[in-house]
DRENNU-225210 format. One line per field, with one value per residue (C-alpha): residue in three letters; x negated, y, z negated. Coordinates in steps of 0.5 Angstrom, whole numbers. Example, Ala and Ser with C-alpha at 12.3 -4.5 7.8 and 13.67 -1.06 7.14 Angstrom:
% residues 2
res <- ALA, SER
c1 <- -25, -27
c2 <- -9, -2
c3 <- -16, -14
***
This chain:
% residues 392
res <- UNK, UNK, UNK, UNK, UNK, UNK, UNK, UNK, UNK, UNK, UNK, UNK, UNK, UNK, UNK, UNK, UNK, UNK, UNK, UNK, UNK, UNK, UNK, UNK, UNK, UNK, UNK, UNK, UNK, UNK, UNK, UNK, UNK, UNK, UNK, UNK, UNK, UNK, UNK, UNK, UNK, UNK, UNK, UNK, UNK, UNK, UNK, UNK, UNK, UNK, UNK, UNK, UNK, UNK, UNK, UNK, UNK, UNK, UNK, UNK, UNK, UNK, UNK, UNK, UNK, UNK, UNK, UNK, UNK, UNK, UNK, UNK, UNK, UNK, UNK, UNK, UNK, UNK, UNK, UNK, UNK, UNK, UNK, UNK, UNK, UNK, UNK, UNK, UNK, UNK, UNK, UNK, UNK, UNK, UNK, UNK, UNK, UNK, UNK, UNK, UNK, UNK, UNK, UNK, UNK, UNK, UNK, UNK, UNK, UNK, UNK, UNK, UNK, UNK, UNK, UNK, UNK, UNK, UNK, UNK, UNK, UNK, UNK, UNK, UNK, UNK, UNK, UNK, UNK, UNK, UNK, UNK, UNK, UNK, UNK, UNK, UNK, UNK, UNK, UNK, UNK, UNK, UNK, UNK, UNK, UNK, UNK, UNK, UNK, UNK, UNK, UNK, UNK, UNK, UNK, UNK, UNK, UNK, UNK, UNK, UNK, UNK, UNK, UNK, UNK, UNK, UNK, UNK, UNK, UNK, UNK, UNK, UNK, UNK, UNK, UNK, UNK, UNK, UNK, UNK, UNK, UNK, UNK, UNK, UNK, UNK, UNK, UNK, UNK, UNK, UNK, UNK, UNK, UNK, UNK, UNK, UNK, UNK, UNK, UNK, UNK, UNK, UNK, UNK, UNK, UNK, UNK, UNK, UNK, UNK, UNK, UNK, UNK, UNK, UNK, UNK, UNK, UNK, UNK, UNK, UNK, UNK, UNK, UNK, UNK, UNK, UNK, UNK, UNK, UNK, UNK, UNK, UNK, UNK, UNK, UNK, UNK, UNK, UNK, UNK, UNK, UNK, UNK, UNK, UNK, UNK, UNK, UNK, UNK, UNK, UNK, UNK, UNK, UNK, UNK, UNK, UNK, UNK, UNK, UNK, UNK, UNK, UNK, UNK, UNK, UNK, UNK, UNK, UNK, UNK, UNK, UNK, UNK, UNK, UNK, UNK, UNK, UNK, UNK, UNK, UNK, UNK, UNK, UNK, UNK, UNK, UNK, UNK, UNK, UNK, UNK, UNK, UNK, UNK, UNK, UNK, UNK, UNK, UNK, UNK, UNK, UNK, UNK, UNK, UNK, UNK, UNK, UNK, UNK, UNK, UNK, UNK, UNK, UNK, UNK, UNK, UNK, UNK, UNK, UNK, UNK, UNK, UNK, UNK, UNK, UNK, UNK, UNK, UNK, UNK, UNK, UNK, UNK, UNK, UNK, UNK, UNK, UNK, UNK, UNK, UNK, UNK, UNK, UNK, UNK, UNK, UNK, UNK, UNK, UNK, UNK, UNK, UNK, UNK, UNK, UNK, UNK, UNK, UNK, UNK, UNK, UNK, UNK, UNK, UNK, UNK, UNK, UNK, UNK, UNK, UNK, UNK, UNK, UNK, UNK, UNK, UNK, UNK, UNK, UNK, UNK, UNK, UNK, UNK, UNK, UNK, UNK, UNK, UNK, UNK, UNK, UNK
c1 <- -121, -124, -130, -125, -123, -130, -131, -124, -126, -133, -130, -124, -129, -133, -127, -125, -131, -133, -126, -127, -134, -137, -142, -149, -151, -149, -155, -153, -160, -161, -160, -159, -157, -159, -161, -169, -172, -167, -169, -163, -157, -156, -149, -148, -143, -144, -139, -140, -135, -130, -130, -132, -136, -139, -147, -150, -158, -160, -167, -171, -180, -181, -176, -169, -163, -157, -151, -143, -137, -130, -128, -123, -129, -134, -131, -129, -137, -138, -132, -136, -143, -142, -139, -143, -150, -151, -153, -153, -150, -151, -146, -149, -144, -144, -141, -143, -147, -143, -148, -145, -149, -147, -150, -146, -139, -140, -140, -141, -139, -142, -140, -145, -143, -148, -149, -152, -153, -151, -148, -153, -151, -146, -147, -150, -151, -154, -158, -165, -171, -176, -181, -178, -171, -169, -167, -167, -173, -176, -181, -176, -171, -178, -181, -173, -172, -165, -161, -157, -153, -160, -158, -163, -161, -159, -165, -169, -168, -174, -179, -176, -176, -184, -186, -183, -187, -193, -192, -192, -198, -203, -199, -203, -210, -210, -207, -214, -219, -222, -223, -217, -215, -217, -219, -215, -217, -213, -217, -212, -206, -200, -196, -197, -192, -195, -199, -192, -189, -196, -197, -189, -189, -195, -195, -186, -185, -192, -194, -201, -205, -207, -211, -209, -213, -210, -215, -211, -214, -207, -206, -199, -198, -203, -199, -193, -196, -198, -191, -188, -193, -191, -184, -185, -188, -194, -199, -204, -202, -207, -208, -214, -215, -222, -224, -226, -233, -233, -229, -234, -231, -236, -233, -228, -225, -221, -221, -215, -213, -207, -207, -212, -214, -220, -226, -223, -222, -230, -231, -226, -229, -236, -234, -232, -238, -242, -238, -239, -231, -229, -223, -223, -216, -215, -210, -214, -209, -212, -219, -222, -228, -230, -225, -229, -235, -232, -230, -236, -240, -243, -238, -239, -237, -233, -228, -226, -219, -217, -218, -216, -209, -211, -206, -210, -217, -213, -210, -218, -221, -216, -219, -226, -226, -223, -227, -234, -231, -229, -236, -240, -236, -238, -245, -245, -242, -234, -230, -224, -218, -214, -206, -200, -197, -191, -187, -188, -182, -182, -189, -194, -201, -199, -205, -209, -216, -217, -224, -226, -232, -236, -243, -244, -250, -256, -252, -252, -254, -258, -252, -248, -252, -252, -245, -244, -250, -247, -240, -242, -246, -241, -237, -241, -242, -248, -246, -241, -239, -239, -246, -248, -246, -249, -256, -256
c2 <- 242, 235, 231, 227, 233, 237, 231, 232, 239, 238, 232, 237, 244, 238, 236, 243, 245, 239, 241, 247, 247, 251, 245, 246, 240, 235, 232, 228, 226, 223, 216, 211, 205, 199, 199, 199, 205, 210, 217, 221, 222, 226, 229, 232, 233, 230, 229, 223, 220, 217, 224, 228, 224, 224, 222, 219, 219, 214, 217, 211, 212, 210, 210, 213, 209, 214, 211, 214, 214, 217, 221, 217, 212, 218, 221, 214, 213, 219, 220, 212, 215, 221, 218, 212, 213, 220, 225, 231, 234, 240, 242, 248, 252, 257, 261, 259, 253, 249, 245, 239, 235, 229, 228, 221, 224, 230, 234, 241, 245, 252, 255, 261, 265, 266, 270, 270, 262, 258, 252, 247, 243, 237, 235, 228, 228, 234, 234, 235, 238, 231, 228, 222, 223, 216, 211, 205, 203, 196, 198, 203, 197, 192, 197, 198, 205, 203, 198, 194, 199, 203, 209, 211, 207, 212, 210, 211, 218, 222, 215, 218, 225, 224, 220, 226, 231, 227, 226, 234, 235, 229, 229, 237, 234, 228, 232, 236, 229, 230, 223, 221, 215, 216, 211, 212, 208, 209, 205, 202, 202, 198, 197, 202, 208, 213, 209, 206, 213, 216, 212, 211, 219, 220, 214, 215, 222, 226, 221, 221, 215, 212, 207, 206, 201, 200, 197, 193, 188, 184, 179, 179, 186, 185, 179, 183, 189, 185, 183, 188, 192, 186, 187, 194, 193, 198, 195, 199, 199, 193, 191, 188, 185, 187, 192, 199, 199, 192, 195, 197, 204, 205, 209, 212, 218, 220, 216, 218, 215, 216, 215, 210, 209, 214, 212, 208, 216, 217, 210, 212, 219, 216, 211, 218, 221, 214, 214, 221, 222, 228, 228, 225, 227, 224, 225, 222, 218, 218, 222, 217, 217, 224, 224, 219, 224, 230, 226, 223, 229, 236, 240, 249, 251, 257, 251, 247, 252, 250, 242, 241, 237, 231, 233, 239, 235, 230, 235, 239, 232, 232, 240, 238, 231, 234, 241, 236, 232, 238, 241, 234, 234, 241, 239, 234, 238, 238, 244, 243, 244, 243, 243, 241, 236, 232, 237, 234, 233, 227, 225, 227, 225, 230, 234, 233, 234, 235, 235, 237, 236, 243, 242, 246, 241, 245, 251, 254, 246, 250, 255, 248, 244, 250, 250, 242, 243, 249, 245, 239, 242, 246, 240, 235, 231, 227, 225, 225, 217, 220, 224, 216, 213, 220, 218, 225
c3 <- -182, -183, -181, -175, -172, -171, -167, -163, -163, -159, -155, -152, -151, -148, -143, -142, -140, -135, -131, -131, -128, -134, -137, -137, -141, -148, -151, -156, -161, -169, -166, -171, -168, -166, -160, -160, -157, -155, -156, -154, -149, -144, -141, -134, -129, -123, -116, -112, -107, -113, -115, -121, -126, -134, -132, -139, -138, -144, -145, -149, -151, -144, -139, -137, -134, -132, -131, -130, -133, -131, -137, -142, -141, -143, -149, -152, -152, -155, -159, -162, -162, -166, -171, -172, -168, -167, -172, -168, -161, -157, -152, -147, -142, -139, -144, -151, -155, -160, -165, -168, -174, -178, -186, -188, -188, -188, -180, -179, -172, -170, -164, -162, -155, -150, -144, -137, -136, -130, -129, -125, -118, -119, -112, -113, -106, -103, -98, -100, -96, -97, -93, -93, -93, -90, -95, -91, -91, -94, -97, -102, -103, -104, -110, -113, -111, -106, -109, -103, -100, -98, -103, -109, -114, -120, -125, -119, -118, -122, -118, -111, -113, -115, -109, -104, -108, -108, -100, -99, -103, -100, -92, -92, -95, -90, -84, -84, -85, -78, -76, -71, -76, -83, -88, -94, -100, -106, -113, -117, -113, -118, -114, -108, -108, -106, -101, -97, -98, -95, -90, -88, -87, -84, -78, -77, -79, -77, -72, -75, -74, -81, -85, -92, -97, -103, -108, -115, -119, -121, -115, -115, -114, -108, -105, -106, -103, -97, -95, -96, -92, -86, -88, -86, -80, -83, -80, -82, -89, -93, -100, -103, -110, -114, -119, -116, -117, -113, -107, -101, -100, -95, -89, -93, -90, -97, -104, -108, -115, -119, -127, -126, -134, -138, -134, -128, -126, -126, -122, -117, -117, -116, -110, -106, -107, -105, -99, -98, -97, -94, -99, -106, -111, -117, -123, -129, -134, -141, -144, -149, -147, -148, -154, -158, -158, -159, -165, -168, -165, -168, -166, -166, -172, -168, -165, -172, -172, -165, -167, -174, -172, -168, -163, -161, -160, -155, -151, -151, -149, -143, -141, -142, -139, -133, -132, -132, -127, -123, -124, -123, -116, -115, -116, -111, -106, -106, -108, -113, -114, -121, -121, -123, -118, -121, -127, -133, -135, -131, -134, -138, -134, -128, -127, -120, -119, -111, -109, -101, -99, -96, -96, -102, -104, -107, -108, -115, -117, -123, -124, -125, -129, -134, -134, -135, -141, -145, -145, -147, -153, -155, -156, -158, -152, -151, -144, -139, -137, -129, -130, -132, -126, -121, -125, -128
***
């Protein structure tokens, strides 16, 4: 067999195993091509209106775009990129896998049989159990998540299902704030996703009065803010430009921030105390603060295997960085929670720190302000930025 016909060879186990309901995924990776930043691509079976369709997922270093292709369109893109731009393929059925490499002009193809694999959905438009499951809102259209027909766009779908997620686990938390009108202030707010999804379910859905303050410096996106909140009749939904530690958070009910940067974290985490919320919740985004000490300081001896390759010493730094911040909330009466909240296949910064305010103020202060100092000392840590801001 000669190298075209290992590509023919794939391209037909591919069609046949698409007609036949039967594909998994063909993940196409190697790429050498001219298109700046394009990682890989991926292959799937979707069914839409029009009928059957290849979906291509074109997964660049910092975003995805999905589009959809009938199948002579789909196999002459393919049949093109394995020959010119794709050093590998893997076609994954229900039945076997098939590997594809390309060396020059050299192609090697290997079939190897599996067992007990399902095929995924193909039902593009499955009802799906969300919070917000109306998608003709302004504010969805205003924030690119529905394109003009009101439908989800399809390189939106992954922001969509984030925001859903990000519904079901904040809606609960505000749902037990006592205050019949909570004060939610969200620091560092971009561009305010969770914020109209927030307020859009609670003040329509869970008919739970609501005030929402989103906090951004950037003056563009709080203008944009604004009008799209007037767009959307959220009255009780505003934006205000300014730095987090400049914001008077003073009555806030709830302080919440997601992926503000490093210590941007430890402002919004300090804020919610000054202002004694009940709730504050916050997914930390970058860990360089702690990971600069850690580096230049006297480590135990006992820790040098595990942070030999940089790689290791970052991911500790996450660790450490989030379990002072989860202490130094229990040190000032909060009890914390640290969870996955977003799949870490849609992003990587995806742990949340979820403090609630119980009045443990006083007890075990000595028992926590042990833990706080062995860590610290077996890492190298002169001082947590949030221990600076609490005076400690």
């Amino acid at each position: 067999m000669n190298a075209p016909d290992r590509i023919e060879e794939l391209l037909s186990a591919t069609r046949t195993a698409f007609s036949s309901g039967v594909l998994v995924q063909l993940k196409l990776g190697g790429y050498h091509g001219d298109e700046p930043e394009l990682k890989a691509v991926l292959v799937k079976k979707i069914s839409v209106k029009g009928g059957d369709k290849y979906s291509f997922t074109y997964r660049y270093k910092t975003r995805d775009t999905i589009k959809n292709f009938n199948e002579s369109e789909a196999l002459a893109l393919l049949r093109d990129g394995l020959r010119d731009e794709f050093r590998s393929a893997r076609l994954a059925t229900t039945d076997f896998d098939m590997m594809f490499e390309r060396n020059g002009a050299k192609m090697r193809l290997k079939r190897t049989e599996v067992e007990g694999r399902e095929a995924p959905s193909t039902d593009h438009n499955r009802a799906k159990n969300r919070p917000l499951s109306e998608t003709g809102k302004p504010w969805l259209k205003a924030l690119g998540i529905t394109g003009k027909t009101g439908a989800v766009r399809n390189d939106a779908q992954d922001k969509f299902r984030q925001i859903n997620k990000m519904v079901e686990i904040f809606a609960p938390l505000i749902a037990g704030l006592k205050p019949e009108k909570p004060l939610i202030v969200d620091m560092g707010a971009g561009k305010g996703y969770l914020d109209f999804a927030l307020y859009d379910y609670l003040a329509t859905v869970a008919r739970r009065p609501v005030r929402i303050i989103g906090v951004e410096m950037r003056d563009q996106l709080v203008a944009d803010g604004n009008a799209t909140a007037r767009a959307s009749e959220f009255d009780g939904l505003s934006f205000q430009p300014g730095a987090i530690m400049e914001f008077d958070a003073s009555g806030a009910d709830a302080v919440i921030a997601l992926h503000a940067c490093d210590t941007a974290t430890d402002d919004a985490i300090f804020k919610g105390i000054c202002a004694g919320a009940s709730l504050i919740a916050v997914a930390p985004c970058c860990h360089k603060q702690i990971r600069r000490q850690m580096q230049a300081g006297q480590l135990d001896g006992r820790l040098e295997p595990l942070l030999r390759h940089g790689i290791f010493v970052e991911r500790q730094a996450e660790m450490v960085t989030d379990t002072l911040r989860a202490l130094l909330l229990e040190l000032n009466g909060y009890k914390t929670r640290v969870f996955e909240f977003v799949s870490d296949a849609h992003t990587p910064k995806n742990n949340l720190i979820v403090a609630e305010k119980d009045g443990r103020m006083g007890r075990d202060r000595e028992a926590v302000l042990k833990q706080i100092t062995e860590i610290k000392t077996m890492f190298g840590i002169k001082q947590h930025y949030l221990e600076g801001l609490l005076g400690l």
